[in-house]
N, C-alpha and C positions, 0 to 999 in steps of 0.2 A: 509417784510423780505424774504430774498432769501432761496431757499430749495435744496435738493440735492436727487434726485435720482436715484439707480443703472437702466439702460440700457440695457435689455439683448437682444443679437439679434439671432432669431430663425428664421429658414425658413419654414413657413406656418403652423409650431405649436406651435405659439406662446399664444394662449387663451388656449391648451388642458395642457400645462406647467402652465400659470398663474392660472389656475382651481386645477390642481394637489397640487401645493403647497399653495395656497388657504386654500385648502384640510385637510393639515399636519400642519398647526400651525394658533394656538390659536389666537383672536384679529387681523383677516386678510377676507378680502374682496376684492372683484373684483368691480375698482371704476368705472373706464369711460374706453368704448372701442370704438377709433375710426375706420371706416369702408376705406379700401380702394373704388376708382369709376372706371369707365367704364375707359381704356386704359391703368390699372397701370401695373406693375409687375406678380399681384394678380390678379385672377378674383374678377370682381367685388361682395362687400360684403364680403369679406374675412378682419377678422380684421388686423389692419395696427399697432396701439398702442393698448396695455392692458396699462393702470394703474390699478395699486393693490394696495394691503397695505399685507404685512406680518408680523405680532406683532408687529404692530403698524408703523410700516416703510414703506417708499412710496417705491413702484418701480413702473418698465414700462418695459414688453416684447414687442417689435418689430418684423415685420416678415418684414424682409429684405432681405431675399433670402439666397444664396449661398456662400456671399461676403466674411464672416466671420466665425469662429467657437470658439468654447470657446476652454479654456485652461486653466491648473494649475495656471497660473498666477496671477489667482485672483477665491476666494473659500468663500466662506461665512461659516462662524463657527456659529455652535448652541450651545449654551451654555444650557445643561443638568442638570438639578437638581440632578439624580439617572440614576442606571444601566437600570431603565423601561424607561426613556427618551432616552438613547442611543439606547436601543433596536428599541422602535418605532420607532425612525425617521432615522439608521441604516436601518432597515427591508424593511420601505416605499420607502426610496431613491434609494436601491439599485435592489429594485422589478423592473419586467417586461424591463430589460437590462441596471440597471445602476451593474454600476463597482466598488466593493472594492477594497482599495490602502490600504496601509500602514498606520499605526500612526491614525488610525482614520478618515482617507483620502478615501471620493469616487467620483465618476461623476454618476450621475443620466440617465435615462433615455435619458435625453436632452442633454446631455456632458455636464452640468453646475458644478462645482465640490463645494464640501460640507466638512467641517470638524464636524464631530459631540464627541464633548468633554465633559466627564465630568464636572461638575464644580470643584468636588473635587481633580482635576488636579492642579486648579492653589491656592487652597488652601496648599496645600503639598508643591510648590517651593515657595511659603511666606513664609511657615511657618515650615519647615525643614530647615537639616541639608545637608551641601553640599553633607557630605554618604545617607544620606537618598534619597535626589533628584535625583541623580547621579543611583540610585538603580530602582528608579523607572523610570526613564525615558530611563535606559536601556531595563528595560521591557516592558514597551511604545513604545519603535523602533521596536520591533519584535512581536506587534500584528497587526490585521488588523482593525475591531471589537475590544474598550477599552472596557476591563474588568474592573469593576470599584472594584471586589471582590479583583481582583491577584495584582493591581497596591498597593491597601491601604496595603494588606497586604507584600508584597517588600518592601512598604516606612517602615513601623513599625521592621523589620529586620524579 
């Protein structure tokens, strides 16, 4: 059976990213790192692929050089049990030069970008009224960091 994993391409810190995030979530391990050799890009010994696993999901950091950089385009969303899950992994990602955005919206250290969400975001648009949704997700647009205290309480009027 065929499998699918995210790509990221970093130039030359691609294991101190795979380790970082490693780091930050639960059921996650550094699997196989293959080593660039003599003549590449990299000196030689400098990792080439990381595969990981992050909660349970494969990826693979690449040091590719220069070629590439990340972008909004594509963000990976954590899905938060409570306001301590947003805090954590808010706090962590955006430590030591990553960048808050909007809506819950940041880029980390690595310019990799993240949405760290509630879950009881997507409980409220099931399960509200198009006033209620409409209420909270006005609220939602105009923080940076979701409060998960100010949103439930906007949804309830």
């Amino acid at each position: 059976m065929s499998s699918i994993a995210p790509c990221l391409w970093f130039n030359g810190n691609a294991e101190e990213a795979a380790n970082f995030y490693v780091s930050l979530f639960p059921n996650s391990s550094i699997d196989v790192i293959s080593r660039y050799g003599e003549g590449a890009p990299f000196p030689a010994g400098t990792p080439l692929l990381i595969s990981f696993t992050l909660s349970g999901r494969p990826f693979q950091a690449l040091n590719g050089g220069l070629h590439f950089t990340f972008s909004e385009a594509v963000s990976f969303s954590i899905d938060c049990a409570d306001q301590a899950d947003v805090d954590r992994y808010w706090d962590a990602l955006t430590a030591d030069g990553g960048e808050p955005s909007m809506c819950g919206w940041l880029k980390d250290r690595f310019g990799v970008s993240w949405q760290v969400v509630p879950r009881t975001i997507l409980t409220m648009q099931q399960n509200g009224t198009a006033e209620q949704v409409a209420r909270m997700m006005d609220a939602l647009l105009k923080m940076r960091k979701l409060d998960v205290a100010t949103l439930e309480a906007v949804f309830k009027g």
